[in-house]
N, C-alpha and C positions, 0 to 999 in steps of 0.2 A: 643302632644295632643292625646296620644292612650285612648284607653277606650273601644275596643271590649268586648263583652260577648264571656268569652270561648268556646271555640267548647267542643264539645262530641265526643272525639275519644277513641277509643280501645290505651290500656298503649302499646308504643314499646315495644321490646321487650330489647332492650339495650339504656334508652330515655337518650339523654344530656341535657345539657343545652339550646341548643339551640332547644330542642322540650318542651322544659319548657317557653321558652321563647315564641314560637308561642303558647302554650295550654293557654298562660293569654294574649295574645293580639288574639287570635283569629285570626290566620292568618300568613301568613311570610311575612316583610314588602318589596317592592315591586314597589313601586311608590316613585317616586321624594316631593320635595318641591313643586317646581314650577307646576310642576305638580296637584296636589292638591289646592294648592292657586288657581290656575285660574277655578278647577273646581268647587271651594268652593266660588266663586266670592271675592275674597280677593287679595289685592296685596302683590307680593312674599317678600316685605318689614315687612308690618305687621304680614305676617307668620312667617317669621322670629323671630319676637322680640315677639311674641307671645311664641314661641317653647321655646325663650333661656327665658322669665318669668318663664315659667311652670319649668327653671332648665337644661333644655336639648343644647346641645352642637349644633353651627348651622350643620345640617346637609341638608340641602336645594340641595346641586348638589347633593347626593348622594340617592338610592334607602332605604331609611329607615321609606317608611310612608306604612301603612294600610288603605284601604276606609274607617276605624274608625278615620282616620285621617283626612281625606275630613268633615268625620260627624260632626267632634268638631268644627273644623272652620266653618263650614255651622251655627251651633248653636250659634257660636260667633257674625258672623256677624249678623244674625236673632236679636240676643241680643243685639247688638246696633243698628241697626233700629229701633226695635219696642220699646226699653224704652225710647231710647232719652239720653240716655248716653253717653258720649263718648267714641275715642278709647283707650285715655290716662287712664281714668277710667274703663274700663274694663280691662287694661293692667295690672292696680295694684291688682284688684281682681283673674286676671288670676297665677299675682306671688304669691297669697294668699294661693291660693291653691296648686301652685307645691310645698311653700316650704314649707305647712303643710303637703300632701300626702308625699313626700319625703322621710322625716321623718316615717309617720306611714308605707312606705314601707320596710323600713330598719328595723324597729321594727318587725314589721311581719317576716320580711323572718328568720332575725334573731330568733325569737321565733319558728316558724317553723323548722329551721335548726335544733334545739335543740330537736325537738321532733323526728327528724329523726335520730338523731345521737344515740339517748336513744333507739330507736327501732332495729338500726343497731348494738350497743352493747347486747343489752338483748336476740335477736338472733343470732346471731352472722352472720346475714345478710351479704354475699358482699356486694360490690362498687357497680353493675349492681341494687344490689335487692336493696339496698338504694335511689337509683336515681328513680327506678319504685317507691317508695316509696313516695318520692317529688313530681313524675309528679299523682299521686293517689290524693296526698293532695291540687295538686292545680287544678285539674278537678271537686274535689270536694267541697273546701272548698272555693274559688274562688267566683263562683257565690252568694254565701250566704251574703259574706262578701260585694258583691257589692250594695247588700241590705241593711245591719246594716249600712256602710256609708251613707247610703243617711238620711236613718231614724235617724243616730246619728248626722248631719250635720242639718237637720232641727229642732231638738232637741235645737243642740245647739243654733242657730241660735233665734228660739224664748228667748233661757235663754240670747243673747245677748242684744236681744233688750229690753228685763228689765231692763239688768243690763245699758244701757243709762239712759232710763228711769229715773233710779233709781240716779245710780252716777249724771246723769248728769244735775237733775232737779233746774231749779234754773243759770244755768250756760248758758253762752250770747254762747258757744264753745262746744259742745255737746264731743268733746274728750277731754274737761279737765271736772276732775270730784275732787269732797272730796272725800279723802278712807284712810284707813288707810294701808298700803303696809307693809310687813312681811317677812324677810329672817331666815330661817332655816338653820344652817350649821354645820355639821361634824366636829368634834374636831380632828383634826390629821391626816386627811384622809388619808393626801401625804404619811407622814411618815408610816402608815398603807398599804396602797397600792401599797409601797415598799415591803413589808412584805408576802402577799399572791399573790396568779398567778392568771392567768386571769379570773377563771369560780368563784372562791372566791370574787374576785371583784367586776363580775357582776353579782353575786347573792344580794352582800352587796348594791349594787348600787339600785338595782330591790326593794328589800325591803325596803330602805328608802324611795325611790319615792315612792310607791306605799302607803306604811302605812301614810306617809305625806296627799298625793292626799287622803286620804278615809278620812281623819280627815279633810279636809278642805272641802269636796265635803260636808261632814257634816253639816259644818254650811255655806253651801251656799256661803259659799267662793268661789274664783277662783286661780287654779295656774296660773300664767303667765306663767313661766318656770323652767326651771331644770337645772340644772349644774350637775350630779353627789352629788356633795359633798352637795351641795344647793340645797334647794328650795325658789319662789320667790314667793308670793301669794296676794292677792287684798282680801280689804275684806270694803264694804259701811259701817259697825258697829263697830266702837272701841272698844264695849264690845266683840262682836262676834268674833274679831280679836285676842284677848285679848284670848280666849278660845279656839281656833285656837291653840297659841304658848303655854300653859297650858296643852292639850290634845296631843301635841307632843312630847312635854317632857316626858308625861304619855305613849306614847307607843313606844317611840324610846327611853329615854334618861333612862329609868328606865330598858330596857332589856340589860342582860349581855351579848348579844351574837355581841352586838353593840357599834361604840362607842358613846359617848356623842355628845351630842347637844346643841349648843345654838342659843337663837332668838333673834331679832332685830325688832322694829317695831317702825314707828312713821308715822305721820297725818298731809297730805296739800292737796295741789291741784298738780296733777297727769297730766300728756299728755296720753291717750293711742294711740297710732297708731302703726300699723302693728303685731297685735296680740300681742304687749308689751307695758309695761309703762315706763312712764322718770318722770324725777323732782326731787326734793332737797329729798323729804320723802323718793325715791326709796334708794337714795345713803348715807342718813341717818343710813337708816334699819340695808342695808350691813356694814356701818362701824361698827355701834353696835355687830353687829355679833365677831368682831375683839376683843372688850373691854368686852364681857360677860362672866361670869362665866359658868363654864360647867353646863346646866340642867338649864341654868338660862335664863330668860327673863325680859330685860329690854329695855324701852320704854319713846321718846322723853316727854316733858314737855306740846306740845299740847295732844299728845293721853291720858296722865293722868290725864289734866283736864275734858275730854270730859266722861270720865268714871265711871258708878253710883256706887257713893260713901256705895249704901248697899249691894253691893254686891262684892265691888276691893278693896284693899286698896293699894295705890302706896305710896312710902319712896324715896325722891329725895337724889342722892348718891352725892359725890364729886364731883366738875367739874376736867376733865382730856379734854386732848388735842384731838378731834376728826378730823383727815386727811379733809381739806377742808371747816370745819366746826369753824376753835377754838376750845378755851375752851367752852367745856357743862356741865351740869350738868343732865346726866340721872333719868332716877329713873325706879328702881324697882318695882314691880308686883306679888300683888299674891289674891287670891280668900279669902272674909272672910266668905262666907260660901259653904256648898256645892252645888254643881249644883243638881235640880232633873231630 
């Protein structure tokens, strides 16, 4: 539960890691478990299973907390007093957040790391000047970022509660929703990433997510998630889904520098919980992805009825045997005129 505002210090003069470590916690951690719990009015029970939600290993006998660590469980407990929630319910929103931050912290340092490694080549920087280098970047880049979080978080936060709204209108179970769910996948990747070393990889990897993610942010879609090789997307419009797997073909499957792609997509009623979706259309999607032609998008029997007829025209192909599914009979997809 850290969460300090970094300090402002003068850069060592030879900083480690472990001065990198106290410049974003603000502090050297210091204080127990038990310690904190009792001063945050919480029992050392619920600190616990608090710490290991957010991700973190128990570390309760040992000194590894910060008074930023008092602060979070003070704001916890505050937070189920005053909503009326409870502690089971704050407990899953607490694992929400380690295991999204988690992730966006690995991201960062990782992208970070890279921008220091490009400065310590182009100068030909030491190991000391690099390190001054990192601890530079996160005195400074640090606080800013802890700004864009909050602001991206309540961002997203309202576009969530549309998209209930929206999926879920109509529905007696506000997480089951109609949508149509969308798998993008890399034709060969394995085979491929036997092929090139690691910085080729995840450059290949960066680029498809990322050109994916802008084409779906596009049309108001949502990623679920990412695999590398895959992406998974939610989209409430069958047509808009529909244009989704169309525009990524358009910007992944037609560049040579890439390999091919194919999509998977079909239309039910969906679970979301815990920032993912389930149900027969999720594992539809994916199988389709297996049976697609490279560059090609095909699309179960309900998404193609649900799709205006003057602007798609769907071709139901041979039924083949689909993993879990039987025999189906796909069909095909493609635009009859152009988008403006």
């Amino acid at each position: 539960m850290t969460g300090a505002e970094p300090g402002e210090h003068a850069v060592p003069d030879e900083p480690t890691v472990a001065d990198l470590e106290r410049a974003i916690l603000g502090g050297t951690p210091h204080r127990s478990g038990s310690d904190i719990a009792e001063a945050a009015g919480v029992s050392l029970d619920q600190a616990r299973r608090l710490w290991r939600a957010l991700g973190f290993a128990d570390a309760a006998n040992t000194n590894a907390f910060t008074d930023a660590d008092e602060g979070a469980l003070e704001l916890v407990a505050r937070a189920v007093r005053e909503s009326g929630i409870d502690f089971e319910t704050m407990l899953r929103l607490t694992r929400a957040v380690g295991h999204t931050v988690a992730r966006l912290a690995d991201w960062e340092v990782a992208t970070l790391s890279s921008a220091v490694e490009e400065f310590a080549t182009a100068t030909h920087a030491s190991a000391p000047d690099a390190m001054r280098s990192a601890y530079s970047l996160v005195e400074t880049v640090v606080p800013h970022f802890d700004q864009l979080l909050v602001y991206a978080w309540r961002r997203h936060l309202a576009a969530a509660v549309g998209r209930i709204e929206m999926l879920g209108s109509g529905e007696d179970d506000l997480h089951v929703a109609q949508a149509t769910v969308g798998f993008a996948d890399l034709v060969q990747f394995t085979a491929l990433s036997n092929q090139l070393d690691e910085h080729a990889i995840g450059d290949l990897v960066e680029v498809f997510e990322s050109r994916c993610s802008d084409v779906i942010a596009d049309h108001n879609g949502r990623v679920i998630k990412t695999l590398g090789d895959s992406v998974l997307f939610l989209e409430s419009d069958p047509a808009e889904a529909i244009n989704i797997a169309l525009d990524i073909i358009a910007v992944i499957g037609r560049d040579p520098r890439l390999p091919a792609v194919r999509l998977g997509l079909a239309t039910g009623p969906v679970v979301l919980r815990m920032g993912d979706v389930y149900g027969p259309p999720v594992n539809l999607a994916a199988r389709f992805t297996t049976v697609a032609r490279r560059n090609r998008v095909i699309i179960d029997e309900r998404t193609a009825s649900l799709l205006p007829k003057t602007d798609f025209e769907s071709r139901p192909l041979p039924a083949r045997p689909i993993r879990g599914f039987g025999d189906l009979e796909p069909f095909t997809v493609r635009r009859t005129r152009p988008r403006h």
